[in-house]
N, C-alpha and C positions, 0 to 999 in steps of 0.2 A: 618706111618713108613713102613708098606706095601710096600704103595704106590710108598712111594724111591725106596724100594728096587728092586721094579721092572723096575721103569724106569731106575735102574742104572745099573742094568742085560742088561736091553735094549741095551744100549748104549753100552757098553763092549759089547757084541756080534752083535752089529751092526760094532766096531769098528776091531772087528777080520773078519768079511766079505768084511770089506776095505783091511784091508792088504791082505787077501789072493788074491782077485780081483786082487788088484793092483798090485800086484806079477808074473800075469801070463802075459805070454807073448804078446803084444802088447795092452795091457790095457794102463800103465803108458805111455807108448810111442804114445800114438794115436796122428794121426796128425792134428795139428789145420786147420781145413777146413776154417776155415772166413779167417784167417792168406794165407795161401797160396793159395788157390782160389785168391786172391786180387793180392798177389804178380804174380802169374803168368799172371793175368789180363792185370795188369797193364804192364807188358812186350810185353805181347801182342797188347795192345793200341800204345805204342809205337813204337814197330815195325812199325808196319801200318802208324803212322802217319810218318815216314821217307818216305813213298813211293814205291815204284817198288825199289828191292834189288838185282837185277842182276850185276850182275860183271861190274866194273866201274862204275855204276850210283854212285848219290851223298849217297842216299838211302845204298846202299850196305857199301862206304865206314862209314857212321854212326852207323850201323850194327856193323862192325869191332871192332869200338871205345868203342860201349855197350858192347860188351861181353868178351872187354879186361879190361877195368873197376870193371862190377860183379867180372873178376879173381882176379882183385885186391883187394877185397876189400873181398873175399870169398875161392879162393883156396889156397893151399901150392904150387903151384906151375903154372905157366904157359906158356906154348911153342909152339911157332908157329912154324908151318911147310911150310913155299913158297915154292911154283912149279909153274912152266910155262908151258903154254899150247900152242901150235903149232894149230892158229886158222886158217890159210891158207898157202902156199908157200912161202907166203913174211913179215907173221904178227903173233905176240903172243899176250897174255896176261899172265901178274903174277895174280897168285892167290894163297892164304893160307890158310890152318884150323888151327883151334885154340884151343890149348886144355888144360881144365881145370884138375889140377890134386886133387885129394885128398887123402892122405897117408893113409889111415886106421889106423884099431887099432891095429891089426895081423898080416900086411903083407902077402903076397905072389902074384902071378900073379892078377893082374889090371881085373877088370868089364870095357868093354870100355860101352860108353852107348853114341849112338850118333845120330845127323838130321843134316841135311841140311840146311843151313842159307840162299843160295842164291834162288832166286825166276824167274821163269820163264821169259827170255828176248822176247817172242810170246807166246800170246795168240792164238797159231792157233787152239782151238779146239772151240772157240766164236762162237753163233752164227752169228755174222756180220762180213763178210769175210774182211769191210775195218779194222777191229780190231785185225787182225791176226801178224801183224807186233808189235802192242804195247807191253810193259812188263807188266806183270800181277801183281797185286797188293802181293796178295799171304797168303789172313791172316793167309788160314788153311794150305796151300802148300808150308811149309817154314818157314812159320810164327808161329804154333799152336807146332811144335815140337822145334824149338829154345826157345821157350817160357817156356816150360816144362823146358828145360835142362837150362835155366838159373835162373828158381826155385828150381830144384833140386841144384844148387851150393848155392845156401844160405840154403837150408836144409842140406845139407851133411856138411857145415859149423861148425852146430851147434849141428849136430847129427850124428857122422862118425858110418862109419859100417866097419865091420871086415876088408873088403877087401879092399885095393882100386883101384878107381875108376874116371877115366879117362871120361869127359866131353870131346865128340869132335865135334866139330861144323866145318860140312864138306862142303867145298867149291865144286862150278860146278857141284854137281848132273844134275842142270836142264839146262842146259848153251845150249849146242848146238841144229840145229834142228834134224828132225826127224831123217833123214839116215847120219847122219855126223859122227855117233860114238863118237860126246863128251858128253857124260855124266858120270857120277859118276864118274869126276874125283877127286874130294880128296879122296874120300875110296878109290878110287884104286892108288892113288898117296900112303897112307898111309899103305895099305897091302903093297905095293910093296918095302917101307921100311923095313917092318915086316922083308921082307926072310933077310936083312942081318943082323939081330942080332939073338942070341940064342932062340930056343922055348922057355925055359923057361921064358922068357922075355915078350913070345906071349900074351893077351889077353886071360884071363881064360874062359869069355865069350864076346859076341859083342851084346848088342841090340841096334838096331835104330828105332827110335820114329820118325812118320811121317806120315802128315794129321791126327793130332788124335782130330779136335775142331769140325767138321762138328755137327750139333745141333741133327741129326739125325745118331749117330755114330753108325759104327756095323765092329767088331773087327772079323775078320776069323783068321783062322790060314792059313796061307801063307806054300808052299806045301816045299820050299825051308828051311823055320825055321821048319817044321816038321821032313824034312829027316835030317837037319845037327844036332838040336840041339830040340828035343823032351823033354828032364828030363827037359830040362829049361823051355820050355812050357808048361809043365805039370805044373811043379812050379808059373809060372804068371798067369793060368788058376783058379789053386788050393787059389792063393788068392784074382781073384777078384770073384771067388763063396764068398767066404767068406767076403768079403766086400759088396757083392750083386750090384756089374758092372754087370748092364745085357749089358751093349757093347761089352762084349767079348763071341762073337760065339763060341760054339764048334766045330763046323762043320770047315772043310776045305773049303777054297776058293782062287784061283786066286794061280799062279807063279807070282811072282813080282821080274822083276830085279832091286833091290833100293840099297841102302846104305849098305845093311848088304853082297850084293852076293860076292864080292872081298875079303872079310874074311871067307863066307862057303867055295868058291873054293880053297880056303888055307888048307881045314879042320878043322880050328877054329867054336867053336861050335858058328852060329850067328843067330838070332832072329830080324824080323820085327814086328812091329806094328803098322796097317796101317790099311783105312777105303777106300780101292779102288772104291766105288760107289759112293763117294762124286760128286755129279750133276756140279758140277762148275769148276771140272779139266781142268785149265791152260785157263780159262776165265777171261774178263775184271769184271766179277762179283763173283770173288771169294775176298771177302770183308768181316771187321771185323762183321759187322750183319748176317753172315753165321754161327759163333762160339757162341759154349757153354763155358760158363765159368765151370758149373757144369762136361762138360764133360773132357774138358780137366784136371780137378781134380782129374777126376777121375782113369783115368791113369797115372799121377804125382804119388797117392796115392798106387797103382797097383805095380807102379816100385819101389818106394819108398822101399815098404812092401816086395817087393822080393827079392832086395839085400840085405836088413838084415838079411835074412836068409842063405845066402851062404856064 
């Protein structure tokens, strides 16, 4: 009789260590790793095997198709944005982002969180100068950040956070060549929207995810997301310590003009995160054996875990 009564103490105070546990903040909610590792995988497989994703390829247009589909099938809402781009004197191209929305639970100004879908139309940084003309495949540079954010829409699906949160998947970052001046054009297509509607309307914050698959990732903080937008840094810093991302450096490293500059120069507070030493930049061997699945998990789980705190 002892004996019960011990193991039935047991269990009643093993069963108040469950509740309490499970109570505290992001216990209950932890994110299934086998679960979303796969699913962003598999995005990422995909991607790749569409091919070179520069504007007009066949590649790009299937691109379009995926990530208007996930909306459907994942956001409350989704709206395209086209804009044209003036590619010479006598010639354009259309081009459009595409944005996933999700309404939150609370309401008030939108988390934008966004990458770059389309992938380098030259390889000129190859070594083999006849490969400087080709499109680059792009698994990690275009490919590893659209990947995230179409795993993050089936997770915000199924797990909204406070705020919501605007999926943009930005056309033209990498389109033109070196001194032409085209690039980042959908964020800047898309800030430049911004000014005609009301701030309050603005972007409470902007992060963009970009190159985050390299097998060897190493996360700086970008000198432009430090001046504009530091508490938020501090915040995605604060939880991959505690997830234990050793990819996210403390240290500063590197100005980067990417996706997020056209919303700091706004004074919207905007944040990069990005793995600038990646060895394959805008090479015919930036390819899916370049990525980590683990890695790219692990800033999925990173952003994930930061926007539910805001």
């Amino acid at each position: 009789m002892k004996q019960f009564r011990q193991i039935r103490n047991f269990i009643v105070v093993g069963s108040m260590v469950f509740v309490l546990f499970g109570s505290l903040p992001g216990f209950a909610s932890s994110i299934d790793s086998k679960k979303y590792s796969r699913v962003i995988w598999n995005y990422l497989e995909t991607l790749c095997a569409y091919g070179p994703r520069n504007p007009g390829s066949e590649g790009y247009r299937e691109t379009l198709a995926l990530i208007r589909r996930v909306g459907a099938n994942y956001a409350d809402q989704v709206v395209e944005h086209p804009f044209s781009v003036r590619t010479s004197k006598s010639s354009s191209m259309d081009m459009v982002n595409l944005e996933l929305r999700f309404n939150g639970t609370e309401g008030g100004a939108p988390i934008l969180i966004g990458a770059h879908f389309d992938t380098r139309p030259f390889a000129e940084e190859d070594l083999n100068p006849e490969n400087w003309s080709a499109p680059i495949l792009g698994a990690n540079d275009g490919g590893s950040g659209t990947a995230v954010l179409l795993g993050l829409a089936q997770y915000l699906s199924q797990h909204p956070v406070a705020r919501p949160v605007h999926l943009v998947f930005f056309d033209g970052e990498d389109f033109g060549g070196k001194d032409s001046g085209l690039k980042l054009l959908g964020s800047t297509f898309y800030a430049q929207q911004l000014i005609q509607v009301e701030k309050e309307k603005w972007p409470y914050w902007v992060l963009v995810i970009d190159m985050v698959g390299d097998k060897d990732l190493q996360i700086f903080k970008e000198t432009f997301s430090l001046k504009g937008s530091s508490s938020f840094l501090d915040k995605i810093y604060d939880v991959a310590r505690g997830q234990g991302a050793q990819s996210f450096k403390e240290s500063v490293k590197y100005t980067i003009y990417d996706d997020h500059y056209p919303f700091h120069r706004m004074g919207i507070p905007s944040t990069v995160l990005i793995d600038f030493d990646y060895p394959y930049w805008h090479t015919l061997a930036d390819t899916l054996d370049k990525c980590s699945i683990e890695n790219m998990f692990s800033v999925f789980s990173v952003v994930a875990k930061t926007i539910e705190g805001l």
